[in-house]
N, C-alpha and C positions, 0 to 999 in steps of 0.2 A: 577522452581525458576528463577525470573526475576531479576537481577541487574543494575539497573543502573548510571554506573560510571560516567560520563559526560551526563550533560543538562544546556546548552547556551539559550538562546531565541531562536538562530536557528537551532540547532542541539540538539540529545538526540543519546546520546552511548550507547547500553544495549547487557550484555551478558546474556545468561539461557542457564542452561542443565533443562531437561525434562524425565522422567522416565515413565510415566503417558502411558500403552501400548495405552488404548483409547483417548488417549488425541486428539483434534480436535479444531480447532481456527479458523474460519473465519469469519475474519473482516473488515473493511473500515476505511479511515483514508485523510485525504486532504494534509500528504504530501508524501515526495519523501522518499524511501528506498532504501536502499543495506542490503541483506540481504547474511551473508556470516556463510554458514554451513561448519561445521568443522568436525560432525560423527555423526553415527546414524541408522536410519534406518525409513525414514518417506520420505511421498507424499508432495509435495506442489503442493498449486493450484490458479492459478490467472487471474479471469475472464474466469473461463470455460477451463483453457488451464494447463494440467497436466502435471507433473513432479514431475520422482524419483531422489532424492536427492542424487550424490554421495559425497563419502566425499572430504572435500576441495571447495567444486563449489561453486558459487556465483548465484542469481539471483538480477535483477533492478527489483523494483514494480515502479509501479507508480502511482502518487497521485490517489485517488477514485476506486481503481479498489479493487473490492473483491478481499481478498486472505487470504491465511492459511495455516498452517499447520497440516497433520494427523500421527500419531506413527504406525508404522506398526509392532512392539516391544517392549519391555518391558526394549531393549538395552537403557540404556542413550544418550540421542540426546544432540548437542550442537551447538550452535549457536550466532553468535556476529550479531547486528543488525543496522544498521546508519538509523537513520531518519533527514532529515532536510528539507526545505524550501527555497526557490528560494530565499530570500532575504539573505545567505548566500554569495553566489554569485553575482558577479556584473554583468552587463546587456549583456557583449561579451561573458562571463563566460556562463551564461544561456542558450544562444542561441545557443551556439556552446554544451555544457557537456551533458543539458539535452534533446540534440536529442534523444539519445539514449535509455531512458526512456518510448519513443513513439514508440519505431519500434516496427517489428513483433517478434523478436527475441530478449528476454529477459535472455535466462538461460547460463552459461558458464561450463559446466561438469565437465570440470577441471581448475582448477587457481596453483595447485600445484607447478609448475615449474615459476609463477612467481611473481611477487613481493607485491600479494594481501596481503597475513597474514602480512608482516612486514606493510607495509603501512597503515591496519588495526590498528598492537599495536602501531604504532606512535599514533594515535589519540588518543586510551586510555592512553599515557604514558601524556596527556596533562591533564590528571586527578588531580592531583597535584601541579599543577601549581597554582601563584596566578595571580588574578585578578589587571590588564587589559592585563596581558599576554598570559594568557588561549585563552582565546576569538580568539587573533591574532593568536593563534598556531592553535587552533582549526580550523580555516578557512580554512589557508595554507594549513594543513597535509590533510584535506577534500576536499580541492579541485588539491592537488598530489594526493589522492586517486582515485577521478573520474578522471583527464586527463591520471590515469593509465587505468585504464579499460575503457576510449574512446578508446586508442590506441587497445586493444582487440576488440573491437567493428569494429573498421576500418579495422582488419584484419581479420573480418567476423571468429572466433571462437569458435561462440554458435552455439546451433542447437534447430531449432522449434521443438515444443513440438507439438503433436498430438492433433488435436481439431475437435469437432464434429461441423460442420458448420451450420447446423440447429439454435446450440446454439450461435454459433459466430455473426451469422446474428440479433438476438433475442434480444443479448447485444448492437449489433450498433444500432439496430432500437429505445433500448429503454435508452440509450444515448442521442439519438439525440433528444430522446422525451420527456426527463425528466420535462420540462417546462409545458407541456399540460396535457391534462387529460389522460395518460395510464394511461391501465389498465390491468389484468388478460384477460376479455374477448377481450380490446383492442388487444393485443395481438394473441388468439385464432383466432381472425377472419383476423387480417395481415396473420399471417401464416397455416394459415386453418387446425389448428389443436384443439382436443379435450380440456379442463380445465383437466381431469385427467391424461393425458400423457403429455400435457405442465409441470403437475406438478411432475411429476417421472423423466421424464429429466432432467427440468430446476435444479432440487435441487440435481442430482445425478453429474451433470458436475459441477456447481456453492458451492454447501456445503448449501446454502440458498434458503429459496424459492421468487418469483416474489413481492409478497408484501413487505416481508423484503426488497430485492433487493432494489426497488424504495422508499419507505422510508430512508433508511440510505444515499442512492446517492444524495436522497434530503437534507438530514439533512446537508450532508458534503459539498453541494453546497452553502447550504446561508451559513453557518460557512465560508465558503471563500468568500463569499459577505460581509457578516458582517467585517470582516477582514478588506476587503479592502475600509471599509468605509461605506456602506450601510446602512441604518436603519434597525431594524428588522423586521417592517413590509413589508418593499420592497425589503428583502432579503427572505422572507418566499414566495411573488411572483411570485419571481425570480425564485425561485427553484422549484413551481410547486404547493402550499399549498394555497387554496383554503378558510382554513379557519384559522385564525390565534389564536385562543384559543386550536385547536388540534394541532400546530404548538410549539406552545409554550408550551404545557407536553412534545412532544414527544422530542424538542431540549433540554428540560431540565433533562430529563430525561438519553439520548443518552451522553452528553456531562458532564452533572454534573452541569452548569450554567447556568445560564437564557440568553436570544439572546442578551440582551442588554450589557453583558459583552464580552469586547472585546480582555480579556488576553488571550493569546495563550496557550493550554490544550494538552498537549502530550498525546500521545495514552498508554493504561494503559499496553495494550499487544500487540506484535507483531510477 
């Protein structure tokens, strides 16, 4: 069950418990998270890079990166989630909060001992609030949340998650490459390996396979072109799509709207 209590133009507040032993989620999305686990018993994964969840811990996604979550029990999981968008923050804000969204080092094990959960229900307690107050509260209490967990970040108190470097290198490569023609085989003959063990890997570390993978990273790329002004047809180039009538099922389909609308669409799950 997904709730969400606060949704601004720039931020989306959502809590969920989950019950679901199989339950499994990985998804893509073009903005910024904090995602803050409260109990349970489940993996997360993002971009190839695993983690067991203890309770209380936090992780930063960051925009475009696959990620999910999987139940490793039947125990109820719980979870509060922040989504928001760089236009939240002002331009010193940016620069300086969302470093940390880019490093190698994303997970915090424990947050228990400090001031994450309250600073969390500040946000929700802006739930309530009316309008044009919300908005301002909203901002403030989300951006004391992140210069709280910069300050974690500067006193180096996460810890890398184990990653299979094979796949890490696979994801930079095809990042970097998302504009051109990869492809599966593109792929195979960079890293001189087989189509069928590219594909037991790639989907055993990711939760996705290579096709999907480069599809939704495109989808999400001109969705942020479009955003920031682009046409659709030079946002469908941009990203890599070759032909703009398969462009246009598959963004309308992924997204819910057609390229040419430019309202901002929260992710339905996280």
């Amino acid at each position: 069950m997904i709730k969400r209590d606060i949704l601004t133009t720039d931020l989306l507040y959502a809590w969920s418990q989950e019950t679901d032993e199989v339950y499994s989620d990985i998804h893509c999305h073009a903005e910024y998270e904090i995602y803050y686990f409260i109990r349970g018993d489940v993996d997360y994964r993002i971009e190839g890079r695993h983690y067991t969840m203890n309770p209380e811990s936090l992780l930063l996604i960051p925009p475009k990166n696959f990620h999910g979550v999987t139940a490793r029990s039947t125990r109820p999981h719980q979870r509060i989630s922040v989504h928001f968008v760089p236009e939240l923050l002002d331009e010193a804000e940016r620069s300086l909060l969302l470093e940390m969204f880019h490093a190698s080092r994303l997970y915090y094990p424990d947050v228990s001992m400090h001031r994450i959960g309250f600073l969390v229900q500040s946000l929700f307690n802006c739930k309530d609030m009316e309008e044009p107050l919300q908005k301002i509260a909203v901002r403030h209490r989300a951006v004391s949340l992140l210069t709280y967990i910069y300050q974690l970040y500067l006193q180096n108190l996460v810890c890398p998650a184990p990653k299979d470097e094979r796949i890490q290198a696979m994801l930079g490569y095809l990042n970097r490459n998302l504009h051109d023609s990869v492809s599966l085989d593109t792929l195979c003959r960079e890293f001189h390996i087989s189509r069928n063990h590219l594909n037991v890997i790639f989907r055993k570390e990711t939760g996705t396979t290579v096709t999907h993978y480069i599809r939704i990273k495109r989808l999400v790329m001109a969705r942020q072109e479009i955003l920031k002004g682009c046409t659709a047809e030079e946002a469908a180039y941009r990203a890599g799509f070759n032909d703009y009538s398969n462009f246009y099922r598959a963004y309308k389909a992924f997204f819910g709207i057609i390229p040419s609308n430019k309202t901002r669409e929260w992710p339905t799950e996280s």
